[in-house]
C-alpha positions in Angstrom: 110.3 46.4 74.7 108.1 46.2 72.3 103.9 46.3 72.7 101.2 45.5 70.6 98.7 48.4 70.5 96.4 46.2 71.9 98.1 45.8 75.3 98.3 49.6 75.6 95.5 50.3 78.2 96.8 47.9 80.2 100.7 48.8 80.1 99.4 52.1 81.0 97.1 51.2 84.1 100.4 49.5 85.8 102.5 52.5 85.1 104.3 54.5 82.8 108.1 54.4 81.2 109.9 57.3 80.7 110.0 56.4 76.5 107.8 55.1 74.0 108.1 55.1 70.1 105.4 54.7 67.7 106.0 54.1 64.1 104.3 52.6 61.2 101.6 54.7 58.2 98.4 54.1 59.9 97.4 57.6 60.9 94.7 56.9 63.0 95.9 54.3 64.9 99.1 56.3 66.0 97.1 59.2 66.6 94.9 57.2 69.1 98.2 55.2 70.3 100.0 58.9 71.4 96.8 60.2 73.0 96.2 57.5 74.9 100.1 57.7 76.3 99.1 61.9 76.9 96.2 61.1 78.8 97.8 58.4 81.3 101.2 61.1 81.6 98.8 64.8 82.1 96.9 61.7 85.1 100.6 61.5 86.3 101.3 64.9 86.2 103.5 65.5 83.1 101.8 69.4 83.4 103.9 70.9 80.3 104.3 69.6 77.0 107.0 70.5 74.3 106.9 68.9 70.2 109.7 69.0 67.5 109.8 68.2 64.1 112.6 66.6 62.5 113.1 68.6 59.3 116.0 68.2 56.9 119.7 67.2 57.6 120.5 70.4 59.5 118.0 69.6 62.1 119.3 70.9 66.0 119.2 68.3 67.6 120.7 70.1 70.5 117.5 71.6 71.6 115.7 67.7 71.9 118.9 67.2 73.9 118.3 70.3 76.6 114.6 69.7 76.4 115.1 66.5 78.3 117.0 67.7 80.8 115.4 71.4 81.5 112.1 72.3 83.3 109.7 75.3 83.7 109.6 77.1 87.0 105.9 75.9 86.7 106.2 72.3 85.6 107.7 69.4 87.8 106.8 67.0 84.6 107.1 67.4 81.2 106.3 65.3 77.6 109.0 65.9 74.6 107.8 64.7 71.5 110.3 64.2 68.7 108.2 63.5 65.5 110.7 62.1 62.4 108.1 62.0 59.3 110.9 60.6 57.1 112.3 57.9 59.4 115.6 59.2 59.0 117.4 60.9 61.5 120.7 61.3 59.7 124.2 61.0 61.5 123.7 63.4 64.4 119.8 62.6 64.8 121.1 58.7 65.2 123.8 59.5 67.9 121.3 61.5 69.9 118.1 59.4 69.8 120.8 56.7 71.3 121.5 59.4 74.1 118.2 60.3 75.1 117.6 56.0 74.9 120.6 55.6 77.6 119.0 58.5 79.6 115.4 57.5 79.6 115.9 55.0 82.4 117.5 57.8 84.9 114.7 60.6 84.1 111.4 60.3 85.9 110.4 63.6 85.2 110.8 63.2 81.3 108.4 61.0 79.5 110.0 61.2 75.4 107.4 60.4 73.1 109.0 59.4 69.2 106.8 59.2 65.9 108.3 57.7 63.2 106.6 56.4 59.8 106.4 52.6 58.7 110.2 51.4 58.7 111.9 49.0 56.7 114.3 46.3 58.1 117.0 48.1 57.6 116.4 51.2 59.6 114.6 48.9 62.2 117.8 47.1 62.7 119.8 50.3 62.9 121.5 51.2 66.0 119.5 54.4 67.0 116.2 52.0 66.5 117.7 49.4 68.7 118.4 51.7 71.2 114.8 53.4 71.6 113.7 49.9 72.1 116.1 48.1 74.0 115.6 51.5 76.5 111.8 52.4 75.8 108.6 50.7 74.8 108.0 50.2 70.8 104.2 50.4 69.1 104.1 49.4 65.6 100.8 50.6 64.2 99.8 48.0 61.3 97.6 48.9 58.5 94.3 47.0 59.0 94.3 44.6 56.1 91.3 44.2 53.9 90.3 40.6 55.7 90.4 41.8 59.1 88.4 45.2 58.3 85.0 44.0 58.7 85.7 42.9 62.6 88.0 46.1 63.0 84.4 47.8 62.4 82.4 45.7 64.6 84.7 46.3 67.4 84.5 49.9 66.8 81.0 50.1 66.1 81.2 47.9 70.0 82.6 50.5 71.8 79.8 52.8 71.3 77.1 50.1 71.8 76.3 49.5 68.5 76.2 46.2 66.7 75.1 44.6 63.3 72.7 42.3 62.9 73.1 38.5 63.6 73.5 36.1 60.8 74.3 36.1 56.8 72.8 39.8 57.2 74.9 41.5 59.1 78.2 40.3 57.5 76.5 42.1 54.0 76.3 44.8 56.5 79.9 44.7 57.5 81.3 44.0 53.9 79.4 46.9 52.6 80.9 49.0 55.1 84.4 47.9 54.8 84.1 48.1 51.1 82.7 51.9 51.4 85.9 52.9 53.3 88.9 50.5 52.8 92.4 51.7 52.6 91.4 54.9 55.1 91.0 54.2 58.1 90.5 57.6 59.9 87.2 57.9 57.5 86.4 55.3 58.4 86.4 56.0 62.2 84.8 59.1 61.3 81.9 57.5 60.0 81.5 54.9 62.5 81.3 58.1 65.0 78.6 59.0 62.1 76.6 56.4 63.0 76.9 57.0 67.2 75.0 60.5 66.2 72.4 59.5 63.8 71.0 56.4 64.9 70.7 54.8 69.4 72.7 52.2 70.7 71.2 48.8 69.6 71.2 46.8 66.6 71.7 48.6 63.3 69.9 47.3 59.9 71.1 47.2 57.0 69.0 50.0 55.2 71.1 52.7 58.3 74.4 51.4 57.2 73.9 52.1 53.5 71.8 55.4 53.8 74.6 56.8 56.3 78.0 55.2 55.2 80.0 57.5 52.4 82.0 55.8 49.6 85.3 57.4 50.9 87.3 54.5 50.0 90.9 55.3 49.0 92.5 52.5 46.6 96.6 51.9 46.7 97.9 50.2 43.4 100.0 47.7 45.5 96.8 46.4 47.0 95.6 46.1 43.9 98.2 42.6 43.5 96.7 41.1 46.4 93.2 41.8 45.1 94.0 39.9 41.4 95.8 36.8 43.3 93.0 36.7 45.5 90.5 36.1 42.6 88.2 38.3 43.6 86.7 40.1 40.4 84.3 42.8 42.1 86.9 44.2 44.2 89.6 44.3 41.5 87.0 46.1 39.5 85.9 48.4 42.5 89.9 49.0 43.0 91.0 49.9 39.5 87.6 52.0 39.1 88.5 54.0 42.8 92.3 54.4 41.0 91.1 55.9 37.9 88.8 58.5 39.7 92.1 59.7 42.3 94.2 59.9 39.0 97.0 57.0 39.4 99.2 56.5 36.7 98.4 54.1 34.4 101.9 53.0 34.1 102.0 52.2 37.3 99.2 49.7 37.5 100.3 47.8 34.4 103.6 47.7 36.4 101.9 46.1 38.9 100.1 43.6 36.9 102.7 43.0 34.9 105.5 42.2 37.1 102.8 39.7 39.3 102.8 37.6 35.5 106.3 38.3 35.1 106.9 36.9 38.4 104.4 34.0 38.7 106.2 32.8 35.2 110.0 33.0 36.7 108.6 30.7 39.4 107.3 28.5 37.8 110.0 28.3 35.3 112.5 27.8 38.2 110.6 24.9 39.4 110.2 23.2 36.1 114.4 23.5 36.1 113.7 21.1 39.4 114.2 24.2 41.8 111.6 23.6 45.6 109.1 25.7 45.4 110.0 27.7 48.3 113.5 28.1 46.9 111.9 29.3 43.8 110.1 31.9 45.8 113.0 33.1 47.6 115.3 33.3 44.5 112.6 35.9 43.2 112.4 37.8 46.4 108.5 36.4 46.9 107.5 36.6 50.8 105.2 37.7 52.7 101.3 37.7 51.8 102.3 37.7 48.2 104.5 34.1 48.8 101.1 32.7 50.0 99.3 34.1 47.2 101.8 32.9 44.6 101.6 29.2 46.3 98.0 29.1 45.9 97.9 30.5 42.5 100.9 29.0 40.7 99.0 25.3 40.7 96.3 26.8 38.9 98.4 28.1 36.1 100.3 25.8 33.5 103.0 27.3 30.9 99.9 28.0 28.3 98.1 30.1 30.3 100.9 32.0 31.6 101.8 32.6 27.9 98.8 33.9 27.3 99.0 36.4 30.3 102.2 37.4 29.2 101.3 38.4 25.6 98.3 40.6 27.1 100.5 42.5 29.4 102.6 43.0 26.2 99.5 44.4 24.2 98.3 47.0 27.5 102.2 48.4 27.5 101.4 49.4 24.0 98.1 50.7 24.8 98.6 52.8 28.0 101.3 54.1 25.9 98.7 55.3 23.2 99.6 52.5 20.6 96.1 50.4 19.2 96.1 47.0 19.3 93.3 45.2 17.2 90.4 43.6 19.5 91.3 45.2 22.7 89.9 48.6 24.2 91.5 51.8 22.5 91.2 53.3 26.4 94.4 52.7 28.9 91.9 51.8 31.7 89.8 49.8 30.0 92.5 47.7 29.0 93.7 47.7 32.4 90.9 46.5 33.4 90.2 43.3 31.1 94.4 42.2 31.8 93.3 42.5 35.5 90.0 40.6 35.2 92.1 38.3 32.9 94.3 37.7 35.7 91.8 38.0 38.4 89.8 34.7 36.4 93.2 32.7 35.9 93.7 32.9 39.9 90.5 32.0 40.8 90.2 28.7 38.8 90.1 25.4 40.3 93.7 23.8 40.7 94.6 21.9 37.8 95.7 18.2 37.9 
């Protein structure tokens, strides 16, 4: 069965099963996910509590196995927690997380709690995976995309009476905020708590926001794509500035540009040989948020500009690799940061005819 972790509160008020897995990167929200499932089963008086972590291939997975079957003289209910931080189990890990699934349904005095990280398809159509859900309920914690964080905030800011103002104002307000701590989440909670302690519950101004938020933004270079195809300039600047500062390879953000020019040309290409554009798309392994950025940007873009593109990426491999070019920045990030903005301007153009 699987939940968003939105419905949560209320799966929990009618009742409890006897497993739940929670898996995706978003710290926070699993965090917040698992307590809430502790809380409801300490209510229903799982009184003892045992946690393993899944460490290596020589893992014993016999003492998950016993767990789930054993109790304390002073415990007539108990939680096991199995936590997998790579999201592989290995061999035995897979035959025994399909056990402890076929048990579930017989154990009412067993409530198995598993963590596992984001998954790929792969392992989420693997047997022991189909299993847990098929027998348990499944939360997959999304990361809180960029668009939705502003609202993320406002609900949060909600829940402890608090609210921006009305109007053009308070989205600044929320867009600042959201801009102060995107890409971590769990400072960003921490700072909406912040707020609960400094300031009553009420309307908050603008001015409060920005004298009590921290910059504790944390940039990730694959984000990065989705800020250039977005055309959005002042974030791509904010983003490559933020990578810089934590120390991200260089390399691996001209990667990044470079193979979103790479691929926007092989597209287009493919559908100047008469190839659909969805076709196109698929044949490059495009999907996702990045198919509907790349069907948005690709009519803006004709073969000269994309030549153009190309050659730049060409010149910032030679730089971050210490080679001067003529006319460009001597600096790695520097010329990062004018291929970027190049980009950034191509894919915010109008649409040519």
């Amino acid at each position: 069965m699987q939940l968003a972790p939105a419905q949560l509160d209320a799966h929990l008020q009618k009742g409890l099963r006897p497993l739940y897995v929670i898996h995706g990167d978003e710290a926070l929200l699993a965090q917040e996910a698992a307590d809430a499932i502790r809380a409801a089963a300490r209510a229903q008086g799982y009184t003892e509590r045992s946690s393993y972590t899944v460490a290596g291939a020589r893992f014993d997975w016999s003492a998950v196995l016993a767990a789930g079957g054993s109790l304390s003289l002073f415990a007539e209910r108990q939680i096991v927690e199995v936590r997998i931080p790579s999201g592989k189990p290995g061999k035995d890990g897979s035959a025994a997380l399909q056990e402890i699934a076929e048990n579930a349904a017989g154990n009412d005095s067993t409530l198995t709690l598993v963590m596992l990280p984001r998954l790929d398809k792969a392992t989420r159509t693997a047997a022991w995976f189909a299993a847990l859900e098929a027998h348990g309920v499944s939360l997959a914690v999304e990361t809180v995309e960029r668009s939705a964080l502003p609202q993320w905030i406002a609900h949060r800011l909600a829940r402890q009476d608090q609210r921006v103002k009305a109007g053009e104002e308070g989205q600044r307000t929320l867009q600042f905020f959201a801009d102060r701590v995107e890409g971590n989440l769990l400072a960003a909670h921490q700072e909406i708590q912040k707020l609960a302690l400094l300031y009553p519950a009420g309307e908050l101004g603008w001015e409060q926001v920005e004298a009590a938020v921290n910059n504790v933004a944390r940039y990730d270079v694959f984000k990065l794509s989705e800020a250039v195809l977005g055309g959005n300039p002042q974030r791509v600047a904010r983003m490559l500035d933020g990578l810089e500062a934590e120390g991200e390879a260089e390399v691996l953000v001209h990667y990044t540009l470079a193979e979103d020019i790479r691929a926007l040309k092989r597209v287009k290409d493919a559908m100047a040989a008469g190839r659909p554009l969805p076709m196109a798309l698929r044949e490059n392994r495009i999907w996702g948020p990045r198919e509907r950025a790349f069907e948005r940007v690709l009519p803006k873009l004709d073969d000269r500009a994309l030549a153009r593109l190309l050659r730049a990426a060409h010149v910032v491999d030679g730089i971050v690799k210490g080679l001067k070019q003529p006319d460009w920045p001597a600096g790695g990030w520097q010329a990062l940061q004018r291929l970027a903005l190049m980009l950034c301007r191509a894919c915010a153009a109008p649409a040519r005819g």
